[in-house]
C-alpha positions in Angstrom: -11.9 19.6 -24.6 -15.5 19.5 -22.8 -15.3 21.0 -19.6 -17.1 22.6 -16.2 -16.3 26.0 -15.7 -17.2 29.5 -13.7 -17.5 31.7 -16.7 -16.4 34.7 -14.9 -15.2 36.8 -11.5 -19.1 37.4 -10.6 -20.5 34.4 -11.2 -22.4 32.2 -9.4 -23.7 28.6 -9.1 -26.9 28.9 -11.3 -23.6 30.1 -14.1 -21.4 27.1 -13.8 -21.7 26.0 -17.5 -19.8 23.3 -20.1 -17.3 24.9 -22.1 -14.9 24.1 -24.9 -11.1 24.6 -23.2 -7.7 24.1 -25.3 -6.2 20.8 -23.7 -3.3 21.7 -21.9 0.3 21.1 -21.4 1.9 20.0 -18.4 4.7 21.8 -17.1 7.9 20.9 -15.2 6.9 18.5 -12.2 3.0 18.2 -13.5 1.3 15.2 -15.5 -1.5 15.3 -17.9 -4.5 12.8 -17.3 -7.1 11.7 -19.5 -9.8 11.9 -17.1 -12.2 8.6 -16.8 -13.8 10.0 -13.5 -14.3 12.6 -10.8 -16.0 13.0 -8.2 -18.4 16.1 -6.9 -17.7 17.3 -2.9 -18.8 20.3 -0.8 -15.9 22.1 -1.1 -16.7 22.5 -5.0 -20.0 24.8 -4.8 -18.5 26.6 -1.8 -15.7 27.7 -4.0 -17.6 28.7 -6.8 -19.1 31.7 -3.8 -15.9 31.9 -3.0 -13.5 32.6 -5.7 -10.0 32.4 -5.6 -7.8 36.0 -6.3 -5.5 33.4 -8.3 -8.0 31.7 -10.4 -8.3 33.2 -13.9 -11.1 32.9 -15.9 -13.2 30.9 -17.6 -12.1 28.9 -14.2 -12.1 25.0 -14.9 -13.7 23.4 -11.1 -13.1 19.9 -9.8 -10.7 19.0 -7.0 -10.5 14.9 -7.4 -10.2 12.8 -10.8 -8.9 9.5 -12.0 -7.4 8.6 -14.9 -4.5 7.3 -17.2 -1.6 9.7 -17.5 -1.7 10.9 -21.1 2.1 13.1 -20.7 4.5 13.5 -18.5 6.1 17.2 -17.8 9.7 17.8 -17.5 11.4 16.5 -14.4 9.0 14.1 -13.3 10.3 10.6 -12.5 8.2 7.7 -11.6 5.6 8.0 -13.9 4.8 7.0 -17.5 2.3 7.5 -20.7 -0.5 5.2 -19.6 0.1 4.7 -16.0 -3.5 4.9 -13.9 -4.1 7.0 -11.6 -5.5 9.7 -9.1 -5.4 12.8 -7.5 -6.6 15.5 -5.4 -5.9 18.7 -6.9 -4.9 22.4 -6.2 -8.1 24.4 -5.7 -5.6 27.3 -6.3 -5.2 25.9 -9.6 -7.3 24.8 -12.7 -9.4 21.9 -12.2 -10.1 18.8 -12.9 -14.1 18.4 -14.3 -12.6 18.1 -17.8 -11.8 15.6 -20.2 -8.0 16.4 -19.7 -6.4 17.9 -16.5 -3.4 18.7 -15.0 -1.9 16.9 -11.7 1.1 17.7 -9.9 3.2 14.3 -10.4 4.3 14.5 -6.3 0.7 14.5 -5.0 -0.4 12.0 -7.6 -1.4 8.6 -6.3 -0.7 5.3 -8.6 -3.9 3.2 -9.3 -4.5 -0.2 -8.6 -5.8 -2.3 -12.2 -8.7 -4.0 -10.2 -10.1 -0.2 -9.2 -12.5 1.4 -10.7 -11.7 4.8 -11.7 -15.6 5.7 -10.4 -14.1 4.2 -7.1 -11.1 5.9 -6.7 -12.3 9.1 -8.0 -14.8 9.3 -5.5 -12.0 8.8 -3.0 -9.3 12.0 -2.5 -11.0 14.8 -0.6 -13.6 13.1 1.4 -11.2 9.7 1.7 -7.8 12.1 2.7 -9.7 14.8 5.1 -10.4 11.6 7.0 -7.5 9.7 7.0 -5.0 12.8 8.0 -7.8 14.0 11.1 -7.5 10.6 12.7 -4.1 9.2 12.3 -1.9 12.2 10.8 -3.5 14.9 13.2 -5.0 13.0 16.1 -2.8 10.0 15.9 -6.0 7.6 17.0 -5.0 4.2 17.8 -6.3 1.0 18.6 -8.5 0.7 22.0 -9.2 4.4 21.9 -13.0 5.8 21.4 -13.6 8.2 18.8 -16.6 10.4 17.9 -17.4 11.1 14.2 -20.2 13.9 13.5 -22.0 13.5 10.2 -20.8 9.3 10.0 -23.6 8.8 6.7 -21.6 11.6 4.4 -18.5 11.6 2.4 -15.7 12.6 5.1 -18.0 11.0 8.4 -18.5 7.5 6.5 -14.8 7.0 5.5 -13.9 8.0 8.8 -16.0 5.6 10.2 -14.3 2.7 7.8 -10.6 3.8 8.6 -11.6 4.2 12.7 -13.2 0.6 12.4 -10.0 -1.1 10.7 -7.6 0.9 13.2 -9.8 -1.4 16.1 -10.9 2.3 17.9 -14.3 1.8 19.5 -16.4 3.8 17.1 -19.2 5.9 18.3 -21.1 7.6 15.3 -23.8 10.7 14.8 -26.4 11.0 11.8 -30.2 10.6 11.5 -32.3 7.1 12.4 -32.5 6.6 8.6 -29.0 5.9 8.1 -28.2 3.9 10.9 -28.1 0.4 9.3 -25.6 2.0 6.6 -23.3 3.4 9.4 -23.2 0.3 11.2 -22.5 -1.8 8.2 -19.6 1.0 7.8 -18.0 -0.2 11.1 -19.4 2.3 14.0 -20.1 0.2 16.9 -22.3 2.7 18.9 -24.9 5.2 16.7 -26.8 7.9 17.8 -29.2 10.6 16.4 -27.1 13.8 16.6 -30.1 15.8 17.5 -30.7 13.5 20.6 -31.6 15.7 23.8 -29.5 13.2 26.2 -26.6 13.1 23.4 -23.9 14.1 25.6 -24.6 11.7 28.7 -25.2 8.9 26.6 -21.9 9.8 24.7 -20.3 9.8 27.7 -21.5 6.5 28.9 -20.5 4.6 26.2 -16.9 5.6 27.3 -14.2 4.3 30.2 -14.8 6.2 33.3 -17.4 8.0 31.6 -14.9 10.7 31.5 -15.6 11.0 27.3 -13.9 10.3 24.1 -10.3 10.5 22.8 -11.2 11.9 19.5 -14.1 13.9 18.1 -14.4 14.5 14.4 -16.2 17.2 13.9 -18.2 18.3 10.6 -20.0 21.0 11.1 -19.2 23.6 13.4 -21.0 24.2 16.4 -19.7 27.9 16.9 -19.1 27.9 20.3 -16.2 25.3 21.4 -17.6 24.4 24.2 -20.4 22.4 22.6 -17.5 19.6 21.0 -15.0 19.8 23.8 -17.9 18.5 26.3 -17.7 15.1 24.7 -14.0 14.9 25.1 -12.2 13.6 28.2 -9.4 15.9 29.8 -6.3 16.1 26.9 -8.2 14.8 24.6 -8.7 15.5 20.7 -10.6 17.4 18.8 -10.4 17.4 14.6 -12.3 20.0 12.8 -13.0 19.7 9.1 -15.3 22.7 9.2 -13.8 26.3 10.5 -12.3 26.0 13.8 -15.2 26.5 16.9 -14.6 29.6 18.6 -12.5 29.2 21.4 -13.2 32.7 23.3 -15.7 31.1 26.4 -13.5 28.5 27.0 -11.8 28.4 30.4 -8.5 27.4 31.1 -7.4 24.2 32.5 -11.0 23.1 31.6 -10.0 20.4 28.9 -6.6 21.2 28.4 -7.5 19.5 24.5 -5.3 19.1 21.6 -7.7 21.3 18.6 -6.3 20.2 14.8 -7.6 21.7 11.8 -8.0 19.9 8.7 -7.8 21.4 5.8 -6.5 20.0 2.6 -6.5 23.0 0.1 -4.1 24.9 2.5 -1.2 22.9 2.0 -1.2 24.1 -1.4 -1.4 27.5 -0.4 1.1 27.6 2.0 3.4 25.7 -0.2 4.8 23.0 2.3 5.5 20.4 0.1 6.0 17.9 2.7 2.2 17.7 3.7 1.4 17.8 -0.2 3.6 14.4 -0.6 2.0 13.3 2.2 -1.2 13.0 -0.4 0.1 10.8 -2.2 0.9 8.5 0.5 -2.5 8.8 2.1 -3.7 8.0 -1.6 -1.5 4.9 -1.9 -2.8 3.3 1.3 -6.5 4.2 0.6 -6.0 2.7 -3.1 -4.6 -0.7 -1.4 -7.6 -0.9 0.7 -9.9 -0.1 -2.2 -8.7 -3.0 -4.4 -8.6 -5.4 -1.3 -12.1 -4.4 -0.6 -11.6 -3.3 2.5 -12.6 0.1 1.3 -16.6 1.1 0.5 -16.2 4.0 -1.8 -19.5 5.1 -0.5 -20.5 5.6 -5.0 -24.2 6.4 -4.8 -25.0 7.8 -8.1 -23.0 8.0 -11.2 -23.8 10.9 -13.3 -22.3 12.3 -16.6 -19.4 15.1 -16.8 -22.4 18.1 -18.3 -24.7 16.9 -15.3 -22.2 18.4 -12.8 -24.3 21.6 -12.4 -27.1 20.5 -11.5 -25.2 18.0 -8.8 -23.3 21.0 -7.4 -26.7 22.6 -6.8 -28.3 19.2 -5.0 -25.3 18.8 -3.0 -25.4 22.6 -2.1 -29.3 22.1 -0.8 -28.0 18.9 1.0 -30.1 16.3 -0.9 -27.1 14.0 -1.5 -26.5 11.1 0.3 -23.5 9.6 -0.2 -20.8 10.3 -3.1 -21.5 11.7 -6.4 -19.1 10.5 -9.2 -19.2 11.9 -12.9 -17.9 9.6 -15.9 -16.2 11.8 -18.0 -14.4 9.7 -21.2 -13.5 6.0 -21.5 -10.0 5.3 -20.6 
């Protein structure tokens, strides 16, 4: 089968190649998709610097895919030969930029027929960092105010969406050139993030002035102090990037709830729990999608041996939007 790989332990991104793997076979719990679609994110040329003591090589990449189940592994209930569907994978484990991949079946999410698999594959990672910092991690809420850094890319703008339709007051950050798009995403304040009044402004736009209930936070400031200004006291702050550094802040200064988001580490640590929880997450965010409540955010459909070069673009930040790949008709 045609497929994206890291060739070997020292390569880098200029190496990540198409390469002929055998299709393989799904084991106990696991299902095998044809793939139709998947979709490029962040965390894909940072892992390719950063590669995994588990991975062996040549390493197949890709974290999020839809498709039709093509087998079913032993054990697996639920699912059938030519169910749709979609997933965000293992990064632990081979990917998914292939014409076949393996999912495991308790993670996997069922497919609405009305969705485009360039829709949902665009989805997972972005669509499911989101959707657990708000309501899994910071529980927001109707009436509440929350921040979201970054609203114009693939994490900020469904956040934005999902904040919108939980009737929070939405307050967003990007650059003057995407603020019609963020608006018509939900956000009911925007601001440029690099405004020199950002934080009183921020603050006005809240009750009491006293700040926000949530922040999501995409890029990491460094010091913590710089994101927990925007919150009120016991408020929360979701981190997608690194955790800020905590060591300058005082004590009983903003006595905040700190959550860290991280998708990948569920797999790691092996609580199964959080990883059914995907599916879930997946389930509701399908709904939406075929209710078209959901903007997938698609702005550029490529092919599966253009991935390279959209790892690279993405890497130099000249992406706006979501990347999807078409891989094989389904």
């Amino acid at each position: 089968m045609k497929a994206i790989v890291v060739p070997d332990p020292s390569a880098g991104l200029e190496a990540v190649t198409v390469a002929d793997l055998p299709v393989p076979t799904p084991g106990p719990g696991e299902l095998r998709l044809k793939v139709a679609a998947v979709s490029i994110n962040p965390v894909d040329w940072k892992l390719v610097l950063d590669h995994k003591p588990e991975w062996s090589y040549p390493h197949l990449l890709g974290l999020d895919a839809a498709g039709v189940v093509d087998a079913v592994g032993p054990g697996v209930e639920g699912w059938s030969v030519g169910d749709r569907a979609v997933v965000h994978n293992n990064l632990w484990k081979p990917g998914v930029f292939a014409e076949f991949c393996l999912a495991p079946a308790h993670v996997t999410s069922h497919l609405p027929e009305k969705v485009a698999f360039t829709d949902a594959a665009a989805v997972p990672c972005a669509g499911y960092t989101a959707y657990q910092g708000l309501f899994r991690k910071a529980g927001l809420g109707a009436g509440q105010t929350v921040l979201i850094q970054g609203a114009n890319g693939g994490v900020g703008g469904f956040a934005v969406q999902l904040a919108h339709q939980a009737s929070a007051k939405v307050i967003a950050l990007c650059r003057p050139e995407h603020f019609d798009t963020v608006r018509r995403y939900g956000a009911d304040v925007v601001f440029d993030y690099r405004d020199a009044d950002l934080l009183s402004k921020v603050r006005a736009e809240t009750e009491g002035g006293y700040g926000v209930d949530v922040m999501l936070e995409v890029v990491n400031p460094g010091d913590a102090r710089k994101s927990l200004a925007y919150l009120h006291y016991n408020g929360h702050l979701v981190s997608v990037d690194p955790l800020p550094v905590m060591t300058d802040v005082p004590s009983y200064t903003y006595a905040a709830s700190i959550h860290e988001v991280g998708l990948g580490g569920a797999y790691h640590a092996g609580h199964v729990p959080t990883q059914r929880d995907f599916a879930r997450i997946g389930d509701d965010l399908m709904a939406r999608l075929a209710a078209g409540k959901l903007d997938p955010m698609v702005d550029e459909i490529i092919e599966l041996e253009d991935i390279p070069g959209a790892l690279d673009r993405l890497r130099r930040r000249a992406v706006t939007g979501k990347i999807v790949a078409r891989v094989a008709p389904v």
